[in-house]
TORKOL-4160 file (C-alpha; in steps of 0.2 Angstrom, whole numbers, padded with zeros to 4 digits, m for minus):
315
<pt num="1" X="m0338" Y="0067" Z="0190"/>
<pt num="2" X="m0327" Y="0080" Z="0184"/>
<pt num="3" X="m0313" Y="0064" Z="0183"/>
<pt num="4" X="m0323" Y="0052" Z="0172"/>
<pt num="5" X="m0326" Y="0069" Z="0161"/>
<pt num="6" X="m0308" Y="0072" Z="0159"/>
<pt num="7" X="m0303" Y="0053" Z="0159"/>
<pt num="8" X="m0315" Y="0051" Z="0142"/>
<pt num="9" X="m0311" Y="0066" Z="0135"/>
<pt num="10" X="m0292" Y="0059" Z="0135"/>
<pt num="11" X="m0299" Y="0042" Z="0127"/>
<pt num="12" X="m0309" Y="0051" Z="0113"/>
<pt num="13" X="m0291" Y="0062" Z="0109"/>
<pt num="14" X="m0280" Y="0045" Z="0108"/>
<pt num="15" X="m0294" Y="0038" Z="0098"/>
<pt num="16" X="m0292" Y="0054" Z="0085"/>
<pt num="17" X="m0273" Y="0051" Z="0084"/>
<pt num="18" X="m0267" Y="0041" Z="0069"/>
<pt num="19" X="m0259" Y="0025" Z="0072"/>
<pt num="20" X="m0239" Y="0025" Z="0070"/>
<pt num="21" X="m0229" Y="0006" Z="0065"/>
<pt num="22" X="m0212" Y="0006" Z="0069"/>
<pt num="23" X="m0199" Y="m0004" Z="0063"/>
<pt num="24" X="m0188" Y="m0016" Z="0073"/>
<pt num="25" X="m0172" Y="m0010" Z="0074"/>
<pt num="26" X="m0156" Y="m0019" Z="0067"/>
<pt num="27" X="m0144" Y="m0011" Z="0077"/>
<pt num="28" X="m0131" Y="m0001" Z="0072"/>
<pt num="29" X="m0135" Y="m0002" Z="0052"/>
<pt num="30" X="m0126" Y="0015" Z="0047"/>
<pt num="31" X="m0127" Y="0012" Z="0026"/>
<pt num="32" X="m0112" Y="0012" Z="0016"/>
<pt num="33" X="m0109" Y="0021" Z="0000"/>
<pt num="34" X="m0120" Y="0013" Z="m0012"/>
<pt num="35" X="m0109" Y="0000" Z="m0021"/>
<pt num="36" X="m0114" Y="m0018" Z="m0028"/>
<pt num="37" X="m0114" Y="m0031" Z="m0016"/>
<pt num="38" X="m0099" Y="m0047" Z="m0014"/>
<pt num="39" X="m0097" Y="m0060" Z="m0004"/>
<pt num="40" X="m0094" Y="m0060" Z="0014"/>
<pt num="41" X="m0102" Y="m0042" Z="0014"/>
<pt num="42" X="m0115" Y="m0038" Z="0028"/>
<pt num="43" X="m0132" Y="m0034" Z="0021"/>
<pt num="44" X="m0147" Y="m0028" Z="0033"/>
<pt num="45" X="m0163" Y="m0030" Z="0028"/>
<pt num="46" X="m0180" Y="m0022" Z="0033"/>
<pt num="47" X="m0195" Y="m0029" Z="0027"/>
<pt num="48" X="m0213" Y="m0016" Z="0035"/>
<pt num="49" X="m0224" Y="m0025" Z="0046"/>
<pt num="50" X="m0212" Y="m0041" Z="0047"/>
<pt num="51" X="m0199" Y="m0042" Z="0062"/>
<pt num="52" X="m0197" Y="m0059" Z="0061"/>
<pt num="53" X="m0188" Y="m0055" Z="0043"/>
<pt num="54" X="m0181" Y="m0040" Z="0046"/>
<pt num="55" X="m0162" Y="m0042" Z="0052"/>
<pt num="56" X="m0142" Y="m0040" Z="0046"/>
<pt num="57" X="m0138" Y="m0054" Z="0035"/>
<pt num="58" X="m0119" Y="m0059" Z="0030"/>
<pt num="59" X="m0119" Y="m0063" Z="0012"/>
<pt num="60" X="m0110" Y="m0081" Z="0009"/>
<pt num="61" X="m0096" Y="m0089" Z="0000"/>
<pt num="62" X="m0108" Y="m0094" Z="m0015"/>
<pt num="63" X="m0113" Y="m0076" Z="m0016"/>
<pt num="64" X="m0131" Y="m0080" Z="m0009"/>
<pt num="65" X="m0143" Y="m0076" Z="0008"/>
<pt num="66" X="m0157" Y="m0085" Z="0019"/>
<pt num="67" X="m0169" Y="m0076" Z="0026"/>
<pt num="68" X="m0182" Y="m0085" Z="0038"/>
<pt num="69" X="m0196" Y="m0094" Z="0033"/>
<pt num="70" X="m0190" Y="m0094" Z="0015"/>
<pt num="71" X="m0187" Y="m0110" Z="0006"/>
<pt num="72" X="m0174" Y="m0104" Z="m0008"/>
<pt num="73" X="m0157" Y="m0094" Z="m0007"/>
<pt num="74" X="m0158" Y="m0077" Z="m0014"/>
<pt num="75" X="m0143" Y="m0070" Z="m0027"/>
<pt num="76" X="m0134" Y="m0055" Z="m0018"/>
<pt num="77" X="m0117" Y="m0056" Z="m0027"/>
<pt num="78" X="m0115" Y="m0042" Z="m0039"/>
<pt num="79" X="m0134" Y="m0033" Z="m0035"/>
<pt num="80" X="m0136" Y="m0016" Z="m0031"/>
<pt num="81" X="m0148" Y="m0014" Z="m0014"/>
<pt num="82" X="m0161" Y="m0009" Z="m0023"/>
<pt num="83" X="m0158" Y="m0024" Z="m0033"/>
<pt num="84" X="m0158" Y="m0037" Z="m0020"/>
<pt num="85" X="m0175" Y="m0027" Z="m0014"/>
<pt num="86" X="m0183" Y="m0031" Z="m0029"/>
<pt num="87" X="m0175" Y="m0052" Z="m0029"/>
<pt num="88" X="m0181" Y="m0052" Z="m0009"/>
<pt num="89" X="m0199" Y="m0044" Z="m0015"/>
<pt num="90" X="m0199" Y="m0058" Z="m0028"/>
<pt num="91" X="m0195" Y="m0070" Z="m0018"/>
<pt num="92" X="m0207" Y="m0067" Z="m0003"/>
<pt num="93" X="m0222" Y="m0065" Z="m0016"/>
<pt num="94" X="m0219" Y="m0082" Z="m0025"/>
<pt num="95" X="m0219" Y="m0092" Z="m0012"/>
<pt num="96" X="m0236" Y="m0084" Z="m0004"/>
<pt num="97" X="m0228" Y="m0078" Z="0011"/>
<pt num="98" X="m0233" Y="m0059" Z="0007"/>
<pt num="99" X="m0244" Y="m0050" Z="m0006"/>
<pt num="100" X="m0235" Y="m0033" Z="m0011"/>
<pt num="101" X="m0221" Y="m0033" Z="0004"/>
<pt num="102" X="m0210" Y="m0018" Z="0006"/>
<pt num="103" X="m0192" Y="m0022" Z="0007"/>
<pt num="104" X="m0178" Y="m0010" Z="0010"/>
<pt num="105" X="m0160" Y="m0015" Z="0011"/>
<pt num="106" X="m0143" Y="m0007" Z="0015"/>
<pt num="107" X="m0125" Y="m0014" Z="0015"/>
<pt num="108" X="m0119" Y="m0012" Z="0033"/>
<pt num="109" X="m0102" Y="m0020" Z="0032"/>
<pt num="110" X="m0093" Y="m0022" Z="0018"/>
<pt num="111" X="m0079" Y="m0035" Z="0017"/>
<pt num="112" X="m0079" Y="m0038" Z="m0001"/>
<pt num="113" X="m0069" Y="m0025" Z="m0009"/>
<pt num="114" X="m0049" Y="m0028" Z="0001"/>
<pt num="115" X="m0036" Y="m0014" Z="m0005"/>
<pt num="116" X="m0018" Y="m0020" Z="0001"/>
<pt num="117" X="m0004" Y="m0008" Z="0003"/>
<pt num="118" X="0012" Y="m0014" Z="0005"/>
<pt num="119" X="0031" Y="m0011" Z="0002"/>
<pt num="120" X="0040" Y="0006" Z="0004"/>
<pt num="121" X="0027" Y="0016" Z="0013"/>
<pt num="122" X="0024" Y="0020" Z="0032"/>
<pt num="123" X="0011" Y="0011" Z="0038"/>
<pt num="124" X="0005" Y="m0006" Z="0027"/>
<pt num="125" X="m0012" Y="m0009" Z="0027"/>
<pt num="126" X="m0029" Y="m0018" Z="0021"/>
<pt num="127" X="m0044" Y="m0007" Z="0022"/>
<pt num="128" X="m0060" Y="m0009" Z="0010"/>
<pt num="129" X="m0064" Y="0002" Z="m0003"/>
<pt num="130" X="m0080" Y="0009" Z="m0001"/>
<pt num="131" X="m0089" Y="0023" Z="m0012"/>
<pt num="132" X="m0074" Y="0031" Z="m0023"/>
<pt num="133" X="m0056" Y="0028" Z="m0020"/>
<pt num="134" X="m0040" Y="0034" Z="m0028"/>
<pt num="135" X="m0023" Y="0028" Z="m0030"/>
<pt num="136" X="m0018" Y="0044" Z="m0017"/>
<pt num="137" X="m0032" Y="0039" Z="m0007"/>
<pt num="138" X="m0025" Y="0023" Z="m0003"/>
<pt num="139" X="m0007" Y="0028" Z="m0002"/>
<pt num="140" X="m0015" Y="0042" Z="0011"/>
<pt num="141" X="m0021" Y="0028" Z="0022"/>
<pt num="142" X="m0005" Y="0022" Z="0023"/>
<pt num="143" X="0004" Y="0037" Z="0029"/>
<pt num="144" X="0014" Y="0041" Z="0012"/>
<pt num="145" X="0027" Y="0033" Z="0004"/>
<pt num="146" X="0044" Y="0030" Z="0014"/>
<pt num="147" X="0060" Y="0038" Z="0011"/>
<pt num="148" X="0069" Y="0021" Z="0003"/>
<pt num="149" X="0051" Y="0021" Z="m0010"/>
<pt num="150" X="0057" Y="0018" Z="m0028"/>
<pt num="151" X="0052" Y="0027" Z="m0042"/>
<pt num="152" X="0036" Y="0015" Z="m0048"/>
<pt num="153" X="0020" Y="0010" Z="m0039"/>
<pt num="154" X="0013" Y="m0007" Z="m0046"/>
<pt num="155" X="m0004" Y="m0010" Z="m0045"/>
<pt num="156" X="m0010" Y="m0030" Z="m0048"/>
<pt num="157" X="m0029" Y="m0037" Z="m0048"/>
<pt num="158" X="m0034" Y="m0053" Z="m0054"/>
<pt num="159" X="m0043" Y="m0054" Z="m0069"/>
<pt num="160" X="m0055" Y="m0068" Z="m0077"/>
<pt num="161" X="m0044" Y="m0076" Z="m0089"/>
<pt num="162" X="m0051" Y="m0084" Z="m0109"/>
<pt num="163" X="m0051" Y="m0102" Z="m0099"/>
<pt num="164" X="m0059" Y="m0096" Z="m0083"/>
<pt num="165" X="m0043" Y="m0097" Z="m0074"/>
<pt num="166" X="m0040" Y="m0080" Z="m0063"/>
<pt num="167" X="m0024" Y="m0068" Z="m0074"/>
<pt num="168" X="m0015" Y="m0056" Z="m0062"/>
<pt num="169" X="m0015" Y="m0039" Z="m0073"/>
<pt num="170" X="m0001" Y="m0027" Z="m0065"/>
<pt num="171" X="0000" Y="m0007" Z="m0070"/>
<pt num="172" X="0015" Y="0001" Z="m0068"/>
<pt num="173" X="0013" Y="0019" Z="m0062"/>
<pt num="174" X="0028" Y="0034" Z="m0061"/>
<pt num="175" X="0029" Y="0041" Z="m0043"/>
<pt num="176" X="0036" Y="0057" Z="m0052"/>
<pt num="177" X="0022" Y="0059" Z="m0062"/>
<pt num="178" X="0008" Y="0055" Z="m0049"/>
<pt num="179" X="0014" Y="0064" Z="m0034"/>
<pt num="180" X="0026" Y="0077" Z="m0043"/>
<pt num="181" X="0018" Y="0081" Z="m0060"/>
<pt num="182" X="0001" Y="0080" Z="m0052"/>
<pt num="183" X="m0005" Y="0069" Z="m0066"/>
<pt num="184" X="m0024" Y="0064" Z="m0065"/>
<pt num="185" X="m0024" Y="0050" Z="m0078"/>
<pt num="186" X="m0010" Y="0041" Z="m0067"/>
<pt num="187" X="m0022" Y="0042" Z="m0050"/>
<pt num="188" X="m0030" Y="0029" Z="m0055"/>
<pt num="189" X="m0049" Y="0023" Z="m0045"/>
<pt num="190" X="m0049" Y="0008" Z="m0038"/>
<pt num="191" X="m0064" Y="m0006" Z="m0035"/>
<pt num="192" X="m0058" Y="m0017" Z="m0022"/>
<pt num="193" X="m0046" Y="m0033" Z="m0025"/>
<pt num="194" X="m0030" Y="m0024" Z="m0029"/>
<pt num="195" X="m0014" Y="m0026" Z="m0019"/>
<pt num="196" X="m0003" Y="m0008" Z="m0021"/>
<pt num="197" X="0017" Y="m0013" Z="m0020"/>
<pt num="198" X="0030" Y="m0001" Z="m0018"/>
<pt num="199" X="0046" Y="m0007" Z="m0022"/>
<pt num="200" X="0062" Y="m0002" Z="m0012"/>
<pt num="201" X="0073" Y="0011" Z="m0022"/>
<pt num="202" X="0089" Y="0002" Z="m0030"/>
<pt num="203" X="0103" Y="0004" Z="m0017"/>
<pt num="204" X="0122" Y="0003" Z="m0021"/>
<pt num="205" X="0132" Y="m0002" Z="m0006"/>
<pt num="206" X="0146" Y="0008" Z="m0002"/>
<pt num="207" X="0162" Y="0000" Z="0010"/>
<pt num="208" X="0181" Y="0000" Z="0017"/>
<pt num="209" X="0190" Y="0012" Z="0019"/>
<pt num="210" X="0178" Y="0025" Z="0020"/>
<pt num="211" X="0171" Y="0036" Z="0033"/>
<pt num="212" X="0154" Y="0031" Z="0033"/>
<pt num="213" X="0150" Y="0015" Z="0023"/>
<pt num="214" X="0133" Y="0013" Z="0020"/>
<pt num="215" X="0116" Y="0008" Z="0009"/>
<pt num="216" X="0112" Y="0022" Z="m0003"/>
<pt num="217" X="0097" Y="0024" Z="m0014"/>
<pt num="218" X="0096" Y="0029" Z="m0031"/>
<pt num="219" X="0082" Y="0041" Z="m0032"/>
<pt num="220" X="0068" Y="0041" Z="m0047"/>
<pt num="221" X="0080" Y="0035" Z="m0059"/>
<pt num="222" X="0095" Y="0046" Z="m0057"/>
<pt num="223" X="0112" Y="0039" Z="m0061"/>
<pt num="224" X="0123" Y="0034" Z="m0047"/>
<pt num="225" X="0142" Y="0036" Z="m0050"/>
<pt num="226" X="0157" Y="0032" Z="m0039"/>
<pt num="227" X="0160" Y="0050" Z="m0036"/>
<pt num="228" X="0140" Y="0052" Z="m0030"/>
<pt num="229" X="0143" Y="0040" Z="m0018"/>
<pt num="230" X="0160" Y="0044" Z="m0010"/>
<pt num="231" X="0152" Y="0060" Z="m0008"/>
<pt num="232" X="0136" Y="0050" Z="0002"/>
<pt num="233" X="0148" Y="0041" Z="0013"/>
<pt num="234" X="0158" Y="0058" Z="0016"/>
<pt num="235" X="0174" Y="0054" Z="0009"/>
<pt num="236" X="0189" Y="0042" Z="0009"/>
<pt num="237" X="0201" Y="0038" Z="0024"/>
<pt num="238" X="0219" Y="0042" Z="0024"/>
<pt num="239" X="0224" Y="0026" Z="0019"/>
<pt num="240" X="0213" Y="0022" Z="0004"/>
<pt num="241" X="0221" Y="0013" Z="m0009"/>
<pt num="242" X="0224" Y="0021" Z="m0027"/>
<pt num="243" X="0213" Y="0006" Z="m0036"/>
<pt num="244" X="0195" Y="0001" Z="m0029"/>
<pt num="245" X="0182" Y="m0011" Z="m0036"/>
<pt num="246" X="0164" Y="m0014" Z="m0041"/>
<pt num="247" X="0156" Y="m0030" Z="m0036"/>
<pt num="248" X="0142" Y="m0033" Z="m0047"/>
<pt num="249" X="0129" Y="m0047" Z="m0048"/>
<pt num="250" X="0127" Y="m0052" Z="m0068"/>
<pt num="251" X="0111" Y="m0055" Z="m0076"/>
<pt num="252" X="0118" Y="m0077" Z="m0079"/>
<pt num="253" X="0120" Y="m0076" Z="m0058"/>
<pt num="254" X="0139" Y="m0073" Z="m0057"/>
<pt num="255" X="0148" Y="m0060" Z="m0046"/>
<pt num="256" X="0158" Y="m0049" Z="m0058"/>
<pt num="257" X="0172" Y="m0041" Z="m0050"/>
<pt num="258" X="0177" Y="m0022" Z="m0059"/>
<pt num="259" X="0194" Y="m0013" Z="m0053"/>
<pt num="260" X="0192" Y="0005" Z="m0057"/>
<pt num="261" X="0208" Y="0017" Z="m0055"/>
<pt num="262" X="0200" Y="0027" Z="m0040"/>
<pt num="263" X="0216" Y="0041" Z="m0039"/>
<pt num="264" X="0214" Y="0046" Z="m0058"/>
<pt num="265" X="0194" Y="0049" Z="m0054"/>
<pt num="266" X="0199" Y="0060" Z="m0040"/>
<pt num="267" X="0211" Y="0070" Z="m0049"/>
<pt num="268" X="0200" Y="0070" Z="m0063"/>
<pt num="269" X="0212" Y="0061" Z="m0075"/>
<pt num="270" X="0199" Y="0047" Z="m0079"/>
<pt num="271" X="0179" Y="0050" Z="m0080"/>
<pt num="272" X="0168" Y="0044" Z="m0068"/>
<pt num="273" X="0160" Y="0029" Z="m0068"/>
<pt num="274" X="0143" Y="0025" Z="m0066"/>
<pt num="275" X="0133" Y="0010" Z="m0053"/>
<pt num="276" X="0120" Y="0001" Z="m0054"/>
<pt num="277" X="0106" Y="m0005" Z="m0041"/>
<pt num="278" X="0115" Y="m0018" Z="m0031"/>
<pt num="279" X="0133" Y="m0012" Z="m0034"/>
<pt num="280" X="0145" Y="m0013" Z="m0020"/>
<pt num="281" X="0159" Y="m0001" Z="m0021"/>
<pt num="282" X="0175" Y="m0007" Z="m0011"/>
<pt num="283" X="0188" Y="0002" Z="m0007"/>
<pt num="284" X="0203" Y="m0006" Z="0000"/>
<pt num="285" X="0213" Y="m0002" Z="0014"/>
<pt num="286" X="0233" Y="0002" Z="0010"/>
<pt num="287" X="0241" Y="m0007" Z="0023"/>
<pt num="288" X="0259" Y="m0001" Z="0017"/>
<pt num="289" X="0256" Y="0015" Z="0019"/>
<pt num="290" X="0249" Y="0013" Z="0037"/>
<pt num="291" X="0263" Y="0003" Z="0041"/>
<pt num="292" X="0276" Y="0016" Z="0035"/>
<pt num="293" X="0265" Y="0032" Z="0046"/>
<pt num="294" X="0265" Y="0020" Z="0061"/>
<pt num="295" X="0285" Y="0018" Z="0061"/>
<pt num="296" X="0288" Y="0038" Z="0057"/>
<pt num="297" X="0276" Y="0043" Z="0071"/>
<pt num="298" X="0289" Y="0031" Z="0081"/>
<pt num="299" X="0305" Y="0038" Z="0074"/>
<pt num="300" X="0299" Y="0056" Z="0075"/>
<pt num="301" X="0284" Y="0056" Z="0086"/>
<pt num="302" X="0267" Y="0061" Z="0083"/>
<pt num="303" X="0268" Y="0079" Z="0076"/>
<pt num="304" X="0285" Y="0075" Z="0066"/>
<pt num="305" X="0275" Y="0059" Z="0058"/>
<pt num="306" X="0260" Y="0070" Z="0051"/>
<pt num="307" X="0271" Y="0082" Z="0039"/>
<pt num="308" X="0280" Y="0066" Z="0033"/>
<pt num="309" X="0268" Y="0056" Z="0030"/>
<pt num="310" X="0258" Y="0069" Z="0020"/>
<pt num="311" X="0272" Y="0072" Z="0012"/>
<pt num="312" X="0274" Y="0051" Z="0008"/>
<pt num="313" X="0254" Y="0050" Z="0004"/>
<pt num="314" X="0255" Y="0064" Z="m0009"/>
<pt num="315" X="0270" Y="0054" Z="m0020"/>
């Protein structure tokens, strides 16, 4: 007796509860910033009290979705979720499959929006924009610039040209005055389809008879001279020759070769001359001069050969 007692007291308490719907899941749904939707985006879609409707839809190529049990496409490209609610809403109503249905929608997965990072930074990447992304934000992701970055970033996007025919736009912007000046104009937001370049910094390439020949930038703009880049390359060898030369690559494709009167640059009886990006400084070797240290050193040996031949190189 006292367990049919207890057994209907426990029916007429369920009976008192209210009744609780729950929605099927669709997995791991976590929403995105809210941002319009583009194709190839992943869209999930909840409509109450409907599971056979209620799923992750990717949007297509035309922009458009299917959902079961409707006969048209629905127009996602360029809606806002709350958008595309109101479209499926409309849909489902017209064609009699629901009364007043309650739709909710969230972009899950967004693939629309590419940012490419590429050239003189650390780590070159594709991510998607998502919610509000900067210039430094993208640069960020890709660890920072390098140390052979150059002194612009270029930013290009494809535009809708007057005939219809895609125009790719391209902004130059100052690394000085982003990263160093702190300028907020220049950290510029982006929406998705830019490609972010970094260009190399110019190089003037420095070889012969040198210590250490080498590629050396040219920094922000600064002027590279002959004098600069002895000093990068740490110096001449004994036997450089009193006249070098600057190869450089013309503007009409010819090779223009420059002798400059090296000796008179050192003893500061001739200014320095400037280079350019692509410039390569040779300094020849003085193969007279060897040959007269090699035969002292076998006249009057080794020690004997330095003095003399410091005494030689110095006329």
């Amino acid at each position: 007796m006292r367990s049919i007692l207890l057994i209907a007291f426990a029916a007429s308490s369920f009976a008192q509860q209210p009744v609780r719907f729950s929605m099927p899941s669709m997995g791991d749904s976590t929403n995105l910033p809210q941002q319009r939707i583009g194709v190839d985006d992943l869209v999930g879609i909840s409509v109450y009290d409907s599971p056979e409707l209620t799923r992750s839809v990717r949007v297509g190529s035309d922009g458009t979705i299917r959902l079961p049990m409707l006969k048209q496409r629905i127009k996602a490209e360029g809606l806002m979720p709350s958008e595309l609610e109101n479209a499926i809403g409309d849909a489902l109503k017209s064609e009699d499959i629901f009364i007043d249905p309650i739709v909710t929608v969230s972009l899950v997965e967004s693939r629309s929006r590419p940012i490419n990072v590429v050239g003189a930074v650390k780590m070159p990447l594709t991510f998607q924009a998502t919610g509000l992304t900067t210039l430094l934000d993208a640069l960020s992701r890709a660890g920072g610039l390098s140390d052979d970055a150059g002194s612009e970033i270029l930013i290009s996007k494809a535009q809708p040209g007057a005939d219809g025919k895609p125009v790719v736009l391209t902004r130059r912007i100052s690394v000085s005055g982003l990263i160093d000046l702190a300028d907020p104009e220049l950290n510029v937001r982006l929406d998705g389809g830019e490609e972010i370049r970094v260009p190399d910094a110019g190089k003037v390439y420095v070889v012969g008879n040198i210590k250490h020949p080498g590629a050396f930038p040219i920094k922000d703009g600064s002027e590279s001279t002959v004098l600069k880049a002895l000093a990068l390359s740490e110096g001449l060898m004994p036997f450089a020759t009193k006249t070098a030369y600057i190869y450089r690559q013309e503007t009409s494709g010819g090779k223009n070769e420059i002798p400059i009167e090296l000796d008179k640059i050192m003893h500061r009886k001739a200014p320095d001359v400037p280079l350019l990006a692509n410039d390569i400084l040779y300094i020849p070797d003085n193969k007279g001069r060897r040959n007269v240290v090699y035969a002292l050193e076998k006249v009057v040996g080794i020690g004997g050969a330095a003095a003399a031949a410091s005494i030689y190189l110095a006329r």
